[in-house]
C-alpha positions in Angstrom: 192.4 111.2 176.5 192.6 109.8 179.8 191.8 106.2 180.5 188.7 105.0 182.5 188.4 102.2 184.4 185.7 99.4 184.7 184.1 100.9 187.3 184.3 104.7 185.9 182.1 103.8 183.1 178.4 103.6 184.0 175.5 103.1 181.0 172.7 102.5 183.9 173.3 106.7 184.7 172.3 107.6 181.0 169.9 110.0 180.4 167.8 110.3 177.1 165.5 112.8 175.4 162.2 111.9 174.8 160.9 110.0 172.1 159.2 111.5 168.6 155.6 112.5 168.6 155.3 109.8 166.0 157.6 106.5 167.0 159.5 105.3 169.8 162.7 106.6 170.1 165.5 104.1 168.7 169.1 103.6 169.1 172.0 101.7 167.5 174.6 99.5 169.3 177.3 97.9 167.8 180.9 96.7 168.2 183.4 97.0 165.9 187.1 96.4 164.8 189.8 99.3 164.5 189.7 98.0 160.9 186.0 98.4 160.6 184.4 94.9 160.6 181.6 93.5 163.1 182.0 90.2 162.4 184.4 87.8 163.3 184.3 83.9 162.6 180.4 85.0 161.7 179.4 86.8 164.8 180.4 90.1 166.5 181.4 87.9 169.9 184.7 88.1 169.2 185.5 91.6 169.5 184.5 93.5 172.4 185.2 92.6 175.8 183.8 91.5 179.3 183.5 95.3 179.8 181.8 96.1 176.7 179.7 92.9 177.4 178.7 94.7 180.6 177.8 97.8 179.1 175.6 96.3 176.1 173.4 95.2 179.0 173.1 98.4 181.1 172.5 99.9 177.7 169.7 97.9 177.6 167.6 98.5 180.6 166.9 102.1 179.2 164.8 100.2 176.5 161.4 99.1 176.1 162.1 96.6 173.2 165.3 95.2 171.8 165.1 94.6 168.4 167.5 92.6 165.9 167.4 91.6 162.1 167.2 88.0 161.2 170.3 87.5 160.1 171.9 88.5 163.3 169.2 86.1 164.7 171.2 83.0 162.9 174.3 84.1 164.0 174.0 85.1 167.5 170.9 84.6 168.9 168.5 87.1 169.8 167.5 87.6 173.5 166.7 90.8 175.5 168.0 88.9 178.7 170.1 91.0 181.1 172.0 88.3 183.1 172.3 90.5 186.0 170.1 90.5 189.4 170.8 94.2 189.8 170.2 94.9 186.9 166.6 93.4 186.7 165.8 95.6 190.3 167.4 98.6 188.5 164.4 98.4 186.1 162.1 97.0 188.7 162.5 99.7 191.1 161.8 101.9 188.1 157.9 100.1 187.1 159.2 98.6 184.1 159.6 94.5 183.4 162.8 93.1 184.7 163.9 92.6 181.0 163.1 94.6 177.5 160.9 92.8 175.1 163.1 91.0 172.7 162.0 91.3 168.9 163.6 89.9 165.5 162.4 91.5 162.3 162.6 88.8 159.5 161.8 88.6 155.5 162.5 85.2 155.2 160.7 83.7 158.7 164.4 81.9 158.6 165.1 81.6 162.3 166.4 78.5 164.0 164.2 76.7 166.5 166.9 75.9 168.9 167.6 79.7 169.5 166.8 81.2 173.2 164.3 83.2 171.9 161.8 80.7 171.4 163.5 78.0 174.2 163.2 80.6 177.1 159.9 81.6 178.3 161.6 83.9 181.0 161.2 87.6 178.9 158.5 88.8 176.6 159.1 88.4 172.6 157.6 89.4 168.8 158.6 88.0 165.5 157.9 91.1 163.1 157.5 88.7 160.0 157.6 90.8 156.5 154.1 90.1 154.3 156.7 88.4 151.5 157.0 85.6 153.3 154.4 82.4 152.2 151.5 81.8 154.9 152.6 78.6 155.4 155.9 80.0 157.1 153.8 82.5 159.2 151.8 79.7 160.4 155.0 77.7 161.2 156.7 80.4 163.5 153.0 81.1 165.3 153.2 77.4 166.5 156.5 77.8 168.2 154.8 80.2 170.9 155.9 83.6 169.9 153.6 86.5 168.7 153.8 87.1 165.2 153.1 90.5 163.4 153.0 90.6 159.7 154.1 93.8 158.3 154.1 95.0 155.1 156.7 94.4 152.1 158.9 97.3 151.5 157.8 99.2 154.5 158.9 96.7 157.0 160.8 98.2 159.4 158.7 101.8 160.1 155.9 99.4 160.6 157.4 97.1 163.3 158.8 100.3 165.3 154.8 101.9 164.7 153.5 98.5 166.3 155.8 98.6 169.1 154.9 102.2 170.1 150.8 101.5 169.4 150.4 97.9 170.8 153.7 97.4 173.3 153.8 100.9 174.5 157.4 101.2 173.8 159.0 104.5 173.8 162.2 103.6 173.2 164.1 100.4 171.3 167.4 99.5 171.4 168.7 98.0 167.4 171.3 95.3 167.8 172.0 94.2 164.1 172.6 93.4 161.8 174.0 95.8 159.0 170.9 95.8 156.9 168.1 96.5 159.6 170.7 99.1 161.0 171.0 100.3 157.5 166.7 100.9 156.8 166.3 102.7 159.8 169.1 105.2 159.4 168.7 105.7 155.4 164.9 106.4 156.6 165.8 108.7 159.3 164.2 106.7 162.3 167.3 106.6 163.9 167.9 109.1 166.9 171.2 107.4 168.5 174.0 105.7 167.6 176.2 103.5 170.3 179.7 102.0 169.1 182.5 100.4 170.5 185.3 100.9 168.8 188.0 97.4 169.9 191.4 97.5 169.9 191.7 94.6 166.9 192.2 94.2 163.9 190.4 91.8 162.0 191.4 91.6 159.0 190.3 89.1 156.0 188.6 90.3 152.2 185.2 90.8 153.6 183.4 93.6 154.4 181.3 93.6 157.4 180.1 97.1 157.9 178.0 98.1 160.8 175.3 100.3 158.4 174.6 99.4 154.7 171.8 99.9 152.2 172.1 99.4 148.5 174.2 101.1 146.3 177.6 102.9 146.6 178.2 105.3 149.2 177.7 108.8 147.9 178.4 112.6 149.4 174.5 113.1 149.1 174.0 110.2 151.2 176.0 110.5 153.9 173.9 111.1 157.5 175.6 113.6 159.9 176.7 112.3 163.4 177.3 114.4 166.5 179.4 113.8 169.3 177.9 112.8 172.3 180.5 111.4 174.3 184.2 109.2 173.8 185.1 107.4 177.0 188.6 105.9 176.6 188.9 102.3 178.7 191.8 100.9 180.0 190.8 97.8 177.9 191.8 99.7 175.0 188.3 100.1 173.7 186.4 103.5 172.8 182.9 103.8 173.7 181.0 106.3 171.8 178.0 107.9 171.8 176.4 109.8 168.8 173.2 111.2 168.3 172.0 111.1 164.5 171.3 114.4 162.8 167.7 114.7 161.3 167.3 113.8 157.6 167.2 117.9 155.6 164.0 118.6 154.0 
């Protein structure tokens, strides 16, 4: 497989099918070791490079809302920022906001003050805040400036990406993380593409960080079908790929 350079590899010039009657449609990005972790020293920062720092932010000007779990909040931060002028007219030039919406799905209403998200009043931004969590936490994150939307126990994450599409007109949402969120949507089928960037590490250590997981052991009935949308080899070693997610049978 030949090797691309920086320049060869362009996310702003991706095209994308149009959304499900019923909910936006959503897509996975994640980075992760040749030995499969996504984690290292407690974020994912430490694995991909300036390049695939580049590309997770012309991913993102495809996308209405970008949307992460809470623990990926603690760790990293959530912001839909691009950090890029062009970028921002890229999307301006195009009638949409010169950043996504950023979002953070959270059972536990745990997310730090100090973060970005609630610091930088320079994008748009929704805590989807599950209905297990007490009132007086709900009340707590409302004072800090940001919308919150309680949605309901168990059915958390179908209800954020329904409020999204009804109330935010979104009709497409980028998932950044964590493992968890990642795996609800995909075990639910509300998954439509899947973005990783395989780095040229190995990280090593005794534990797992995997990019998808829901309970219990992985078994042949469970197993969702991938197919191959593209592999672009970079001369920074990494693999970017590009999956679409097969439709749940039955």
């Amino acid at each position: 497989m030949p090797q691309l350079g920086p320049d060869e590899i362009d996310y702003t010039a991706l095209n994308f099918p149009d959304p499900p009657r019923d909910r936006p449609l959503v897509a996975i990005n994640m980075v992760m070791s040749a030995d499969g972790r996504t984690v290292v020293d407690g974020t994912e920062r430490g694995l991909g490079s300036k390049l695939d720092q580049r590309l997770m932010r012309e991913l993102r000007v495809h996308f209405d809302v970008v949307l992460n779990g809470g623990a990926t909040f603690r760790a990293s931060g959530t912001s839909a920022r691009l950090n890029d002028p062009g970028l921002e007219r890229w999307r301006l030039d195009r009638g949409m906001t010169p950043s996504p919406i950023a979002a953070v799905l959270t059972r536990s209403g745990d997310l730090p003050p100090g973060r970005r998200f609630f610091t930088d009043d320079g994008f748009d931004a929704v805590i989807y805040l599950s209905s297990a969590s007490p009132d007086d936490v709900r009340r707590e994150l409302e004072s800090r400036g940001r919308p919150v939307v309680v949605v309901p126990e168990g059915d958390e994450a179908a209800a954020a990406l329904d409020h999204m599409q009804r109330e935010l007109g979104a009709s497409r949402v980028l998932v950044e993380g964590g493992a968890i969120l990642n795996g609800e949507l995909v075990s639910r089928g509300l998954v439509d593409e899947y973005f990783l960037t395989l780095a040229p590490r190995i990280a090593g250590g005794d534990s797992a960080h995997p990019a998808v997981q829901w309970p219990g052991v992985p078994t042949a009935a469970g197993i969702r079908q991938l197919s191959l949308v593209h592999a672009k080899a970079a001369q920074t070693g990494e693999l970017f790929l590009r999956y679409r997610v097969e439709p749940l049978s039955g």
